[in-house]
N, C-alpha and C positions, 0 to 999 in steps of 0.2 A: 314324858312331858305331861301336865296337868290334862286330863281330855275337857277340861271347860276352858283351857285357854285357846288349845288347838281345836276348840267348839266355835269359840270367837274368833280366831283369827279365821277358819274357813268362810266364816259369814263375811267379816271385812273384805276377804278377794271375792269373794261372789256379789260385793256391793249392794249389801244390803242394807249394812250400817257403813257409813262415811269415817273418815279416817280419825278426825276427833273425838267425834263415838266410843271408837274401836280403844284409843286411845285410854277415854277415862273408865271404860268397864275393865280392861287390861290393869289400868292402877290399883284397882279394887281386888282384882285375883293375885295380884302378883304381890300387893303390900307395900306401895308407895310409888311413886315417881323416877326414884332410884333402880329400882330391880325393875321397873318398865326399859328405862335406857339401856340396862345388860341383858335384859332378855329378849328384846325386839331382835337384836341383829340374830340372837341364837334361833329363833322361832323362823323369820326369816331363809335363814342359810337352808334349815333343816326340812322348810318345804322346796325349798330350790331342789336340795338335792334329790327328793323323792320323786320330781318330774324328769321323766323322759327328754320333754321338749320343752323346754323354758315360757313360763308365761311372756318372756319380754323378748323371744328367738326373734333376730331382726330378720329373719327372712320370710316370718308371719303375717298377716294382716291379724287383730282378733277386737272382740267386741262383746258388749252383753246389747241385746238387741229383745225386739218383744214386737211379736207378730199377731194376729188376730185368729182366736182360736172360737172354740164353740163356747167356752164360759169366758171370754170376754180379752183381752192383753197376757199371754202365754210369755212370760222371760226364755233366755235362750242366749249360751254362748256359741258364738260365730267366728268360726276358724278358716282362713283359706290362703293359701300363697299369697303375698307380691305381685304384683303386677297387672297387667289389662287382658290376660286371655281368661276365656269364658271355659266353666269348669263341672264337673259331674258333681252332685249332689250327693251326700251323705248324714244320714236320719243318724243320730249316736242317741240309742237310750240307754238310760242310767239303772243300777239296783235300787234296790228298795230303800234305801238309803236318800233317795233324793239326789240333787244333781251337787256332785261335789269337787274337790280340786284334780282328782283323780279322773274324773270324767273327761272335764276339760284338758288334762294332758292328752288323752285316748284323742278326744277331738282334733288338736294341734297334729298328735303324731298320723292321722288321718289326713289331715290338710297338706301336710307338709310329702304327701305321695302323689298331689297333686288334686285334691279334692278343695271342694267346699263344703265346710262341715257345719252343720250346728245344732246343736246337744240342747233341748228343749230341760225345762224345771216341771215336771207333773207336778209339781207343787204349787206349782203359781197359783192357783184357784183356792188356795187354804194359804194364803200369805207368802208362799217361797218355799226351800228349805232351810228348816231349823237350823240351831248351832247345834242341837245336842240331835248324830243319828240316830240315836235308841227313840226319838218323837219323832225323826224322820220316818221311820220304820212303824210306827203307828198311823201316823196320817197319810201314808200311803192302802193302810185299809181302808183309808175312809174318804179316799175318790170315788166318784161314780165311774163304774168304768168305762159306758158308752161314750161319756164324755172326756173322760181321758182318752179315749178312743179318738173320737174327731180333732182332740187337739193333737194328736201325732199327724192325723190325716192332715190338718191344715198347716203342721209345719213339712209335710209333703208338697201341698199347694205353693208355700212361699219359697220353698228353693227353686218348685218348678220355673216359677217365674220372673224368682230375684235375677237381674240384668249380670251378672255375672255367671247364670246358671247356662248349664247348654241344655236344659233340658229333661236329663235323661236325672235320675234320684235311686240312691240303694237306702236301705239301713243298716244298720248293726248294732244289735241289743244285747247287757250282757242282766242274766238272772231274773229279776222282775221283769227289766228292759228285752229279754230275748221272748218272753212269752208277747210281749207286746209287737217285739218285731214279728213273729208266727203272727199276731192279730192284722197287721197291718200287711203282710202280705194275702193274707183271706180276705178285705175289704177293701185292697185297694189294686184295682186292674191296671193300672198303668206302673207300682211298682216296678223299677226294671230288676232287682237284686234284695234279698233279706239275708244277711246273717245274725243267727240266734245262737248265741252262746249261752250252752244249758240253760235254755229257756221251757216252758212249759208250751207242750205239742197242742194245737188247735184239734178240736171235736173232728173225727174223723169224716165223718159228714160235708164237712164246712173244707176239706182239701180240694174237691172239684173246683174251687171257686180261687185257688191259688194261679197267677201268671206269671210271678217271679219264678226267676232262677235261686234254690235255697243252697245254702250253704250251711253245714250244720255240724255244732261243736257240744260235745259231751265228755266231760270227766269219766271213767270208768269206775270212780269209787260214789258217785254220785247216784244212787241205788232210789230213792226217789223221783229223782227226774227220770230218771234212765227207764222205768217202769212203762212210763209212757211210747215211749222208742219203738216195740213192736206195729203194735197199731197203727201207729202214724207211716212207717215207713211203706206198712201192707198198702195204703191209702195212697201214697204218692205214687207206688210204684203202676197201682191200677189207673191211677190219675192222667198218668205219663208225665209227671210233675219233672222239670228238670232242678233236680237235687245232686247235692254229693255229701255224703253224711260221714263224721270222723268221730271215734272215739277211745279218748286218749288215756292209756293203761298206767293207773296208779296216780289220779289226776282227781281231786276233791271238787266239789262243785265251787264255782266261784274262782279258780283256779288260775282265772289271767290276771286277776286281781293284785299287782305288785305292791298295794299299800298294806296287805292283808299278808304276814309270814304265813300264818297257819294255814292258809287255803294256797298261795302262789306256789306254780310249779314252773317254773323257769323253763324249763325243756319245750314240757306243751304250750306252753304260754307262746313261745317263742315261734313253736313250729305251726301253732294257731297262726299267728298275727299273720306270716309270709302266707299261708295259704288265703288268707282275708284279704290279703292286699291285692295278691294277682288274682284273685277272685274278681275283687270289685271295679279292676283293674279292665279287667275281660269282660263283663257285662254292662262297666258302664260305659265304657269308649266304641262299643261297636257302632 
């Protein structure tokens, strides 16, 4: 498919242009009116099918929502069961890419284990994210990142206390998003749970000051990140840091990534997710 149409239609579900919008910038790509009406239902189906959990799963509650961050209204999809019981907390940060359809599945399939989930936009302070990732993946060099920093903290803050929350908050960040998770469990004491997937390791210095329980996923062919791995681990262990650290043989960085063939390993992917789950499962419900 065209990548500036499936540019646009990610913008349209992340409601950033309304559906009229979406509508007449689509005629313009597509070449009329005509090939709008046959292409929509194929565009459609073809994102359905690449979700895990369906945007419209009736066993969902979800939302785009926007909390108050250090630069000012943070956007954020907000994932969590049905119902009136009050539920654990889960930070989902996104790659370098910005927050995308894919993200928001990760969220849904996190809610739907019995969390409350919701997946902040780092972008929000520069507009959002783009339709095209190649500028998402730019404008993410050019956050500040103390203050990308405080707004993950304060969507920490708003689950602690959103009325559906019990309280207790993990996260789970995959690539940019796992170096940010490591960041957020180094500055934030009440973290109860971080998992980082091949994310980038905190300054060894800076591990005293971890309180979370880490969970922690590396690719085996991921020779860049994995560089870091030594040091960090020396650090946790002197720390008495409670970690469990996995890393998975013939696994490319980026690897739970199912919308991505060249990077997704299905096996790890798969035996990541269950060990994520009963992970967050075990730290946030105690």
């Amino acid at each position: 498919m065209n990548p500036e149409i499936r540019a646009l239609y990610n913008k349209y579900v992340h409601r950033y242009i309304d559906r009229r919008e979406f509508l007449k910038k689509l005629s313009v790509l597509a070449g009329g009116t005509l090939a709008v009406n046959s292409l929509l239902p194929l565009i459609e189906r073809s994102d359905a099918a690449a979700a895990i959990v369906s945007a419209d799963d009736a066993r969902l509650f979800t939302d785009s929502v926007t909390y108050p961050g250090a630069t000012g209204g943070v956007r954020a999809y907000l994932a969590r069961p049905k119902g009136s019981a009050k539920l654990p907390g889960v930070i989902v940060i996104h790659e370098n890419k910005g927050l995308n359809t894919h993200i928001e599945d990760v969220s849904r399939r996190i809610a739907l284990e019995g969390f409350l989930a919701i997946a902040p936009d780092a972008l929000s302070p520069l507009g959002g994210t783009p339709e095209d990732p190649d500028e998402g993946r730019t404008l993410i060099g050019k956050l500040d990142k103390q203050s990308t920093l405080n707004n993950y903290v304060a969507a920490l803050k708003y689950l602690k206390t959103h009325s559906m929350s019990t309280g207790k908050v993990g996260v789970v960040g995959f690539c940019w998003g796992g170096a940010m998770a490591n960041q957020l469990a180094v500055n934030v004491p009440d973290l109860s749970a971080a998992v980082p997937y091949y994310g980038r390791q905190p300054a060894s210095e800076d591990v005293s000051k971890i309180k979370a329980a880490l969970l922690l996923h590396y690719g085996g062919l991921d020779e860049r990140i994995n560089k870091g791995i030594p040091p960090f681990e020396e650090a946790l262990k002197k720390e008495a840091v409670d970690y469990v650290l996995y890393i998975y043989p013939g696994a490319k960085h980026a690897f739970n990534n199912d919308t991505n063939p060249e990077r997704y390993n299905k096996e790890a992917a798969q035996l990541a997710w269950t060990r994520t789950i009963a992970f967050l499962k075990e730290k946030l419900r105690e």
